[in-house]
C-alpha positions as a Markdown table, in Angstrom:
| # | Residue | x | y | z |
|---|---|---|---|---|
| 1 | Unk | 76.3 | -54.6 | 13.2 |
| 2 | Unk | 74.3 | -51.9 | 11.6 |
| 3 | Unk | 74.0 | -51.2 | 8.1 |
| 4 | Unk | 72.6 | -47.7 | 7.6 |
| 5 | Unk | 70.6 | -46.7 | 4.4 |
| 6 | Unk | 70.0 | -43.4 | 3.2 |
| 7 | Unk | 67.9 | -42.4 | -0.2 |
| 8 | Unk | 68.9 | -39.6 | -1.3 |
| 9 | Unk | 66.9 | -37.4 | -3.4 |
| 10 | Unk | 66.8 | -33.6 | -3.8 |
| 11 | Unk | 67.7 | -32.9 | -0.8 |
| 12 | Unk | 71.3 | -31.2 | -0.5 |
| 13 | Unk | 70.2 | -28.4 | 1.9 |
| 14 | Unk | 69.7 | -31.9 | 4.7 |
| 15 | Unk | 72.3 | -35.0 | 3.9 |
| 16 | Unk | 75.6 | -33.5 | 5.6 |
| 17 | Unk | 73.2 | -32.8 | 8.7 |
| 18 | Unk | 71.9 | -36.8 | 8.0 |
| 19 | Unk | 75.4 | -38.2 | 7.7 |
| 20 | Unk | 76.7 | -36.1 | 10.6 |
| 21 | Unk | 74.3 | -37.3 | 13.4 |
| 22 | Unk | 75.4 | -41.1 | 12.3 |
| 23 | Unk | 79.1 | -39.7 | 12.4 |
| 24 | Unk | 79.0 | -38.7 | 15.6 |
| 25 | Unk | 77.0 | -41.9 | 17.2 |
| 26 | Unk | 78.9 | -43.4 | 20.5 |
| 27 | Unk | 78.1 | -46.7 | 19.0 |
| 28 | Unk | 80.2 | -47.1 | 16.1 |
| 29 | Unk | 79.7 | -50.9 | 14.1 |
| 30 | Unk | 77.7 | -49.7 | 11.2 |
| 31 | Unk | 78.4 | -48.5 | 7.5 |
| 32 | Unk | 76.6 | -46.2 | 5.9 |
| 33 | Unk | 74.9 | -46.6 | 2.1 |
| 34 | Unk | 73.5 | -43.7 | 0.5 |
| 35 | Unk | 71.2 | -44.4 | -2.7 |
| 36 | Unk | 70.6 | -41.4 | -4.6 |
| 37 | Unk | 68.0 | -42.1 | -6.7 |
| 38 | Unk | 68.7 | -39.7 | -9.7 |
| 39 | Unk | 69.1 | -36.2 | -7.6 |
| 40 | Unk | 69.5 | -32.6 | -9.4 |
| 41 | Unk | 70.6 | -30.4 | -6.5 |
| 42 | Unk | 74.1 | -31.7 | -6.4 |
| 43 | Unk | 73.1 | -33.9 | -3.2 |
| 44 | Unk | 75.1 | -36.5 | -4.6 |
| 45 | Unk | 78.0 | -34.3 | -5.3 |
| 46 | Unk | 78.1 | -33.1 | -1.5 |
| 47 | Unk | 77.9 | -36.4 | -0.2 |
| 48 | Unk | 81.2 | -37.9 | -2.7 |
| 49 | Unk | 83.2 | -34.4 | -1.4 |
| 50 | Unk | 83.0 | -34.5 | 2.0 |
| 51 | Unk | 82.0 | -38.5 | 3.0 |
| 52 | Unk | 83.9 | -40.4 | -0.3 |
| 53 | Unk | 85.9 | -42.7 | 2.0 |
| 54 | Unk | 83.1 | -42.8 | 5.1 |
| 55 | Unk | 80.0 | -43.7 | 2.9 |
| 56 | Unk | 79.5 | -46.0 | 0.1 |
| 57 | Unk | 77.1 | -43.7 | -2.5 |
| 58 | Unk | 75.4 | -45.5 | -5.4 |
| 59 | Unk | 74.1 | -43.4 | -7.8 |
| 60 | Unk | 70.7 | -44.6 | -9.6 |
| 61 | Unk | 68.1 | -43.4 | -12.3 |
| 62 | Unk | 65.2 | -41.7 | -10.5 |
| 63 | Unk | 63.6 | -45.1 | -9.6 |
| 64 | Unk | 61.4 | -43.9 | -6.2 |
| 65 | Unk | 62.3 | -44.5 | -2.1 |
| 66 | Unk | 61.0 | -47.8 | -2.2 |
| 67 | Unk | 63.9 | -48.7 | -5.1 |
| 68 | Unk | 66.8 | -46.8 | -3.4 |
| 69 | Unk | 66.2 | -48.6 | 0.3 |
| 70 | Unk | 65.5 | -51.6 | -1.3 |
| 71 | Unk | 68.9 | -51.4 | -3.8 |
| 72 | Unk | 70.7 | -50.2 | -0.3 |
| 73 | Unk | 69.6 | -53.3 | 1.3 |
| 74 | Unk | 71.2 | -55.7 | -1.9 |
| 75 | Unk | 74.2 | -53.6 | -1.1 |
| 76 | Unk | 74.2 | -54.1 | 2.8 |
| 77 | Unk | 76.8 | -56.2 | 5.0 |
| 78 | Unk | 75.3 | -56.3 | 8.7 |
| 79 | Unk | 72.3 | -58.3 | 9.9 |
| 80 | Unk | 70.4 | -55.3 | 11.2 |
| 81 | Unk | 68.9 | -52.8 | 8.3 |
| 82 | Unk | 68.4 | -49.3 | 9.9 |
| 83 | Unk | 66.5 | -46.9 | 8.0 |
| 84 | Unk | 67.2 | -42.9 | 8.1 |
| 85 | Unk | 65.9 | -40.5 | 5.4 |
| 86 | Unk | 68.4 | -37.5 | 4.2 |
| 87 | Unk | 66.3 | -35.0 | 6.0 |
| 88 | Unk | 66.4 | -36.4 | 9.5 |
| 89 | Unk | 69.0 | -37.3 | 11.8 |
| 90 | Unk | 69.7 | -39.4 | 15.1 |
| 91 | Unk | 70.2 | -38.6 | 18.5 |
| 92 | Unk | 73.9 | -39.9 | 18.9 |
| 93 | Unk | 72.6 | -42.5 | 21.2 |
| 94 | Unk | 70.2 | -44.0 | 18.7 |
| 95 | Unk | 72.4 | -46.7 | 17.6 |
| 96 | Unk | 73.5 | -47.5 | 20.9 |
| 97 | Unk | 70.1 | -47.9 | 22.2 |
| 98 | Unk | 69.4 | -49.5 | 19.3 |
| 99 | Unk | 72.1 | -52.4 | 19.9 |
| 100 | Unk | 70.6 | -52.6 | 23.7 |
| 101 | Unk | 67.3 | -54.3 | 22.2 |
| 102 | Unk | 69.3 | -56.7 | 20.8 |
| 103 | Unk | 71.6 | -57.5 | 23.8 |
| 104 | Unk | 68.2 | -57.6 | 25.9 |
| 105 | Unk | 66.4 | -59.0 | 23.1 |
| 106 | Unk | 68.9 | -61.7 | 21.3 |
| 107 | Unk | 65.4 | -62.2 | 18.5 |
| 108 | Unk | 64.5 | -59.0 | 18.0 |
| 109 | Unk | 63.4 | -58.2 | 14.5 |
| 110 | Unk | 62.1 | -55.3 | 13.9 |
| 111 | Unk | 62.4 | -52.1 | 17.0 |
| 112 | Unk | 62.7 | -48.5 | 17.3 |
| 113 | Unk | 62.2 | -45.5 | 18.9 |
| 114 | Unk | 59.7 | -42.3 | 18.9 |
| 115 | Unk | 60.8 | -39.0 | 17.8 |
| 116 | Unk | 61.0 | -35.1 | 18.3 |
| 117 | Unk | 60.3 | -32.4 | 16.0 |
| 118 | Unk | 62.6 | -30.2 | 18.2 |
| 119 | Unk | 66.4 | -29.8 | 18.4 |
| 120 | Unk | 68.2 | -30.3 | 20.2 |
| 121 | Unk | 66.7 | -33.9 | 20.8 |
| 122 | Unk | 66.6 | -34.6 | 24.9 |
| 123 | Unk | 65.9 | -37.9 | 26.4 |
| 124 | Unk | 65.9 | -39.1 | 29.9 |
| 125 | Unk | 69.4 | -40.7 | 31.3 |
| 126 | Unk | 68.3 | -44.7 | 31.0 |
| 127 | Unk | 64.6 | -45.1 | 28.7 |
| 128 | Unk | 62.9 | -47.7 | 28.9 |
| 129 | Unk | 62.9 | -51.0 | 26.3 |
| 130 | Unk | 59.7 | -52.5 | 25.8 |
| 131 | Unk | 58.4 | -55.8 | 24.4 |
| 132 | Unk | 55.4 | -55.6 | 22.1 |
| 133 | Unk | 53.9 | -58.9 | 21.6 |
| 134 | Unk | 50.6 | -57.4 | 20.5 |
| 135 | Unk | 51.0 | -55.2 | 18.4 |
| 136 | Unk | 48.0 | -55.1 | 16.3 |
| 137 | Unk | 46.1 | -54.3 | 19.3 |
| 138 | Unk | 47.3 | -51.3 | 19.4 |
| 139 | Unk | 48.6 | -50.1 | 16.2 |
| 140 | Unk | 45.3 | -48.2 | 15.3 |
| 141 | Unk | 46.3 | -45.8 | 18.1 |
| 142 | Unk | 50.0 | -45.7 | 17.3 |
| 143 | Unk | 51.9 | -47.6 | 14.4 |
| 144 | Unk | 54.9 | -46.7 | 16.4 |
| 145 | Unk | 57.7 | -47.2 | 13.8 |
| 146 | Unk | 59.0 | -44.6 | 11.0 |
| 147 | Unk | 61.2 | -44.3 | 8.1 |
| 148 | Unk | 63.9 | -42.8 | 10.0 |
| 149 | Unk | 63.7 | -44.8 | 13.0 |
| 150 | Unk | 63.1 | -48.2 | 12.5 |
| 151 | Unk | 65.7 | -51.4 | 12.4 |
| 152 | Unk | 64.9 | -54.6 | 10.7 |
| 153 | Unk | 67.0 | -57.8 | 11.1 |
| 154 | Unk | 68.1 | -57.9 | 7.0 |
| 155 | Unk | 66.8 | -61.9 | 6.8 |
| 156 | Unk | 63.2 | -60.4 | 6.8 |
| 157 | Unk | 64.1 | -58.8 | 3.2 |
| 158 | Unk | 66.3 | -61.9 | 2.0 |
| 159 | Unk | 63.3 | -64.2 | 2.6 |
| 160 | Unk | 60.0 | -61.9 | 1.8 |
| 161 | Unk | 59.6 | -59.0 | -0.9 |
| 162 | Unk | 60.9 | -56.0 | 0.5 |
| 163 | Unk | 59.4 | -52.2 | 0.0 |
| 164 | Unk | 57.1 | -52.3 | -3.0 |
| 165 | Unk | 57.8 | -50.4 | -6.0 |
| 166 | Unk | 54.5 | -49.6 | -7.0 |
| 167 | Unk | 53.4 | -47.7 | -3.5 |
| 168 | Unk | 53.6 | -44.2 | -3.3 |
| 169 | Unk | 51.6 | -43.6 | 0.1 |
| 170 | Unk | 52.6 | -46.0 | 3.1 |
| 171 | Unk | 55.0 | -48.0 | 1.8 |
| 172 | Unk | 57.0 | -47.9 | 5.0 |
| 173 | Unk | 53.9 | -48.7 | 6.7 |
| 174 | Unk | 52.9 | -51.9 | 4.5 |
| 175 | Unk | 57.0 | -53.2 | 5.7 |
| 176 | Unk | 56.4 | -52.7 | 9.3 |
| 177 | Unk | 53.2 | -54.0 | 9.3 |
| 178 | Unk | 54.6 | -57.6 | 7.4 |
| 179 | Unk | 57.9 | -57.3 | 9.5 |
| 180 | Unk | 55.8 | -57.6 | 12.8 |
| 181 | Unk | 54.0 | -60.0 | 11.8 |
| 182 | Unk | 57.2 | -61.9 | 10.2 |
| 183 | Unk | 58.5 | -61.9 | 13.7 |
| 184 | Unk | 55.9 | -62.1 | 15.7 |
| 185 | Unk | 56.6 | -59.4 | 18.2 |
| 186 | Unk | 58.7 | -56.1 | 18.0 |
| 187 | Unk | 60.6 | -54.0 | 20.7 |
| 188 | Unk | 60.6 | -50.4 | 20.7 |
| 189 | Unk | 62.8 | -47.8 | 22.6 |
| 190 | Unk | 60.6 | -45.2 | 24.3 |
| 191 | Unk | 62.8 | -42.0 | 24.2 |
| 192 | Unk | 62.4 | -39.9 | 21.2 |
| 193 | Unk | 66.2 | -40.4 | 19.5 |
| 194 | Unk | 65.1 | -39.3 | 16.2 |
| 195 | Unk | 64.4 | -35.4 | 15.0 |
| 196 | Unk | 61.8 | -36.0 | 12.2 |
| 197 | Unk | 61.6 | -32.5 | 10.2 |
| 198 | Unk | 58.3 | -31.6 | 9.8 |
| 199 | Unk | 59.7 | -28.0 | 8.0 |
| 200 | Unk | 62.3 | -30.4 | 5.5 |
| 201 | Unk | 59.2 | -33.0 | 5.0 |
| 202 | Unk | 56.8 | -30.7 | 4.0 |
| 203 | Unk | 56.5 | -30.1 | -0.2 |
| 204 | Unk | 54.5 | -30.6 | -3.2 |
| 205 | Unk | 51.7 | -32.9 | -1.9 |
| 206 | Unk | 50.8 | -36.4 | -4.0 |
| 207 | Unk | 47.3 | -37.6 | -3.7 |
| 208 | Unk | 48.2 | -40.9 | -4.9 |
| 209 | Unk | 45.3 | -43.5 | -6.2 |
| 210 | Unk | 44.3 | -45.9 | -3.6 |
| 211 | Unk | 45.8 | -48.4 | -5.2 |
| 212 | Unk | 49.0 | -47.1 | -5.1 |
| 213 | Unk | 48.9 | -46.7 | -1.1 |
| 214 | Unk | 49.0 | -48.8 | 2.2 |
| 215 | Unk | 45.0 | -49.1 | 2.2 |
| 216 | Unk | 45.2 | -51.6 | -1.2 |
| 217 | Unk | 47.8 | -53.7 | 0.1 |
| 218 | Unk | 46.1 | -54.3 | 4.0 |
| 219 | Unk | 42.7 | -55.6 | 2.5 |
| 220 | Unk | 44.2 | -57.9 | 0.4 |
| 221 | Unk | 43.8 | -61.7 | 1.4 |
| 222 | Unk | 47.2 | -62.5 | 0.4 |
| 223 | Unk | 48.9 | -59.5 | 2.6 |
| 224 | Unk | 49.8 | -61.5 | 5.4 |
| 225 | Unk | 50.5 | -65.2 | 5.0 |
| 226 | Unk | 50.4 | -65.7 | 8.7 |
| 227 | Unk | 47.4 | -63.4 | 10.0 |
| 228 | Unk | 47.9 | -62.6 | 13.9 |
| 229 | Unk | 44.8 | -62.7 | 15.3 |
| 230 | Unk | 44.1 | -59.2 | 15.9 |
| 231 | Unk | 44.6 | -58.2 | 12.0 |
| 232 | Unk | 41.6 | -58.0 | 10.8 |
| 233 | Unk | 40.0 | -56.2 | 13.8 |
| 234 | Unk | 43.3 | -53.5 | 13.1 |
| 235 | Unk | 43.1 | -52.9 | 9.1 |
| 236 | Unk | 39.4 | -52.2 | 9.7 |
| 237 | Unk | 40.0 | -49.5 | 12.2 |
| 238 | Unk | 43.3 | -48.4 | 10.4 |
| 239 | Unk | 41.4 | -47.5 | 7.2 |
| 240 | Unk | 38.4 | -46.0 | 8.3 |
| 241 | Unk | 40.8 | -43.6 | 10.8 |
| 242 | Unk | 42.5 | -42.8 | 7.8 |
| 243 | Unk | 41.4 | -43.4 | 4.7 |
| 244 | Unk | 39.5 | -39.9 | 4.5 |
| 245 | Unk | 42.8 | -38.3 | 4.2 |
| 246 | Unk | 42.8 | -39.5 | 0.4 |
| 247 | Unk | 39.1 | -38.2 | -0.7 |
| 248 | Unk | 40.0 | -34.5 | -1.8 |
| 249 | Unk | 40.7 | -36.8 | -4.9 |
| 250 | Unk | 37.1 | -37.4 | -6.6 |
| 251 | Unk | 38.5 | -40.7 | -8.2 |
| 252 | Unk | 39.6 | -42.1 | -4.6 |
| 253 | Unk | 36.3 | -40.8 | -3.5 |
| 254 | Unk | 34.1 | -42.8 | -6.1 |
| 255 | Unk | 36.4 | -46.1 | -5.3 |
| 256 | Unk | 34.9 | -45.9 | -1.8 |
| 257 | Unk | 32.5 | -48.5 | -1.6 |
| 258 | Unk | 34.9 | -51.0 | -2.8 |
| 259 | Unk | 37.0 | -50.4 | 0.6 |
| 260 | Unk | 34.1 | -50.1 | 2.7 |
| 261 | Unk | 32.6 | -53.3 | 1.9 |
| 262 | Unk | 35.5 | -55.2 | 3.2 |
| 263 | Unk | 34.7 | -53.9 | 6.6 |
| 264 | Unk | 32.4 | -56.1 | 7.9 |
| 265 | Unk | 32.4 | -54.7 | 11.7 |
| 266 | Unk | 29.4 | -52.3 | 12.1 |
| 267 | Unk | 31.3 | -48.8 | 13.2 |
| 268 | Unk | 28.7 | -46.7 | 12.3 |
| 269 | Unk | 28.9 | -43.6 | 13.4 |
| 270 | Unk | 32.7 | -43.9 | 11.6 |
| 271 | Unk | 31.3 | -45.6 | 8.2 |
| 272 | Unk | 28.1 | -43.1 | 8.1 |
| 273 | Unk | 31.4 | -40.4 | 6.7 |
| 274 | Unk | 32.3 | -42.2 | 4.2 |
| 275 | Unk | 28.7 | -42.2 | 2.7 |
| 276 | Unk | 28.6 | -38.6 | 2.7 |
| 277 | Unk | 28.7 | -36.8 | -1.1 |
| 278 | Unk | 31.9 | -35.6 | -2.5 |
| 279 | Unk | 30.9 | -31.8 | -1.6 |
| 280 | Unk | 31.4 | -32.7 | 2.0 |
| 281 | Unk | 34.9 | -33.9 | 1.6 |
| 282 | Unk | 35.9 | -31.0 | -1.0 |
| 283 | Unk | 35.0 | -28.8 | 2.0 |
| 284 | Unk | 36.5 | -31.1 | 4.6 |
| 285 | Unk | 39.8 | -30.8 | 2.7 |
| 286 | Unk | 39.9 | -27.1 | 1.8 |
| 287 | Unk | 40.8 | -26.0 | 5.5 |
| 288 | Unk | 43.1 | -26.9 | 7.7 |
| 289 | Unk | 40.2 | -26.8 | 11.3 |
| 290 | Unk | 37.7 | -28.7 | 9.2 |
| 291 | Unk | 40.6 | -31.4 | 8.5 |
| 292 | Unk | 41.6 | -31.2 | 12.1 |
| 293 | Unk | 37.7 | -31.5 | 13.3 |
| 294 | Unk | 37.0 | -34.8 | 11.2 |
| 295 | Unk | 40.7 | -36.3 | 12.4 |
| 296 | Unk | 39.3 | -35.7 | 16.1 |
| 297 | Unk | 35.8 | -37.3 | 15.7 |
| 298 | Unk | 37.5 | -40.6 | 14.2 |
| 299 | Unk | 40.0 | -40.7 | 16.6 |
| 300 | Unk | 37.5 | -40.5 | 19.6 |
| 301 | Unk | 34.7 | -42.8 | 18.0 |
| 302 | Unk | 37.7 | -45.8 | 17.9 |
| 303 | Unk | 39.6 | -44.9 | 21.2 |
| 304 | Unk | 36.3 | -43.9 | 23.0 |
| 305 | Unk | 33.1 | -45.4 | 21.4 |
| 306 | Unk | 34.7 | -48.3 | 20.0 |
| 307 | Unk | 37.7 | -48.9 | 22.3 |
């Protein structure tokens, strides 16, 4: 039913814990496909030792995630992709919740669940499934879906491009975002059954052009063939509540107006930041409570002011 993918990439301290939790799932139609995309911990090694007749592994030139899930997929049996990165792991429900959509939900495409940053991972006896049939209306607030808990049904990649190559920031995002619309609605589990870890996730930090991230791909006119109705209301909000994130990079910074154009929704007390000289955002960026400060002001101007 499930096939599981797994990039693998420098991190050997995480994947037995990855492979474990899908191990010890009480649902148990899946495979498992681990793309290591050119490791040099001995990741790879580890996983051939102790999984060589549980997991198929594929090594790969250091290519990038979107490469590895996307090789993983071309490799994949099952109709139903589901996504886990090597320094998570599941709840050993997830994939029996996860086949509960689709015995409530026959059509579901694209569903998952929230997540914990604690372990163990505790959820309530019988969580609720829920239908999301507008989704853009609400994604500002919540995209809802991760790279670690997320399940697409694998004609969505055999009929559309898949995760793009050239994406460093959000390229997760930019998937959900064309799977949704794809299918029209989504489903989503509401009972944390992933552990994300913040502690594993946390490293050298990219500052990626804005081309090369989600923000490039959402304002352009060809992103969604099939616009919901409520797109063009969402990638507004979505880049002005985040787009600041990217500015401690000067370059991003004098690219600005070029995104800001595009919004044609008045939000000015949002927009009026973005005018703001690149000695603002230097200082906005160098601690952590001036970060946290601006992140609270956008969040209440669009769930507040402009709600």
């Amino acid at each position: 039913m499930f096939s599981i993918i797994i990039p693998l990439y420098n991190k050997a301290p995480y994947i037995q814990r990855a492979i474990d939790s899908i191990m010890n799932q009480s649902f148990t139609e899946y495979e498992i496909i681990v793309v290591n995309d050119g490791s040099t911990d001995g990741g790879d090694n580890l996983v051939e030792k102790h999984y060589s007749n549980k997991v198929t592994l594929i090594n790969q030139k250091n290519q990038g995630v979107s490469v590895a899930r996307n090789r993983g997929v071309e490799e994949s049996k099952h109709q139903f992709i589901s996504f886990l990165d090597a320094d998570d792991c599941w709840h050993e429900d997830y994939l029996f919740w996860m086949a509960k959509v689709v015995e409530k939900y026959p059509d579901a495409g694209i569903f998952g669940s929230t997540y914990s940053n604690q372990l163990p991972i505790e959820i309530q006896e019988d969580p609720e499934i829920i239908e999301i049939q507008d989704y853009f209306k609400r994604a500002d607030y919540n995209t809802l879906y991760t790279s670690s808990s997320t399940v697409i049904r694998k004609d969505f990649f055999e009929n559309t491009e898949g995760f793009k190559k050239h994406l460093i920031k959000g390229e997760d995002l930019d998937v959900w975002f064309r799977a949704v619309a794809w299918f029209e609605k989504c489903y989503y589990v509401k009972a944390p059954l992933l552990y994300y870890d913040l502690s594993a996730a946390s490293g050298t930090r990219q500052l990626p052009s804005l081309e090369r991230t989600i923000f490039s791909e959402v304002l352009s006119p060809s992103f969604l063939p099939k616009e919901p109705l409520a797109w063009k209301y969402f990638k507004e909000r979505f880049l002005l509540l985040n787009l600041w994130m990217y500015f401690e990079n000067k370059n991003n910074w004098l690219v600005r107006n070029e995104f800001l154009n595009q919004i044609k929704s008045p939000y000015l007390l949002a927009k009026i930041l973005y005018r703001l000289p690149f000695v603002f955002w230097k200082f906005i960026h160098k601690y952590p409570s001036t970060k946290s400060l601006l992140r609270k002001y956008l969040k209440f101007c669009f769930r507040y002011l402009y709600s």
